[in-house]
C-alpha positions, 0 to 999 in steps of 0.5 A: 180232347177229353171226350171220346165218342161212340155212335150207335144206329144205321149205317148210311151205306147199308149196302156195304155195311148191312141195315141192322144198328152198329157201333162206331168208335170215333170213326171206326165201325167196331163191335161190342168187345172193341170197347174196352181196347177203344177205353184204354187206347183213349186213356193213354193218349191223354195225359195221366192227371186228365185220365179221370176226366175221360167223358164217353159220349153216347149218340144213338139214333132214336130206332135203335133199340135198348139191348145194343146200348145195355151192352155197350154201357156194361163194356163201359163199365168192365173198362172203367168209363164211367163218366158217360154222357148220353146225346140227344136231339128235340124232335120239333113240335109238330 
């Protein structure tokens, strides 16, 4: 797949894994520095011709707040993803 995906928000288990947002690269809890090895590790397991075409989908839950997100789009940036699309959900008419 040409697309890589990063969650951030609270974890389900917040007894293992505490109460404060984290990040998940694919299946993995990760932290910020993680993400450029996440980036290059993605990039190598595709094709060469296909590496510009990488897609970083960003999930975040709607609580977390901007400074976690700032600071995984600038690890995006020092790794050279670019291509970023942002995931979000319609919050139904009430």
């Amino acid at each position: 797949s040409l697309v890589s995906y990063i969650y951030i928000g609270t974890p389900t288990k917040p007894q293992i894994y505490g109460t404060e947002p984290r990040i998940q690269l694919n299946d993995t809890y990760s932290n910020v520095k993680d993400i450029a090895e996440f980036i290059t590790k993605e990039k190598e397991a595709i094709k060469e011709e296909d590496r510009q075409k990488l897609t970083t989908s960003l999930k975040v839950d709607q609580d977390v707040r901007m400074g976690i997100v700032t600071d995984v789009k600038q690890e995006l940036r020092k790794a050279g993803a670019f291509k970023i699309n942002y995931s979000s959900r319609r919050i139904s008419e009430k």
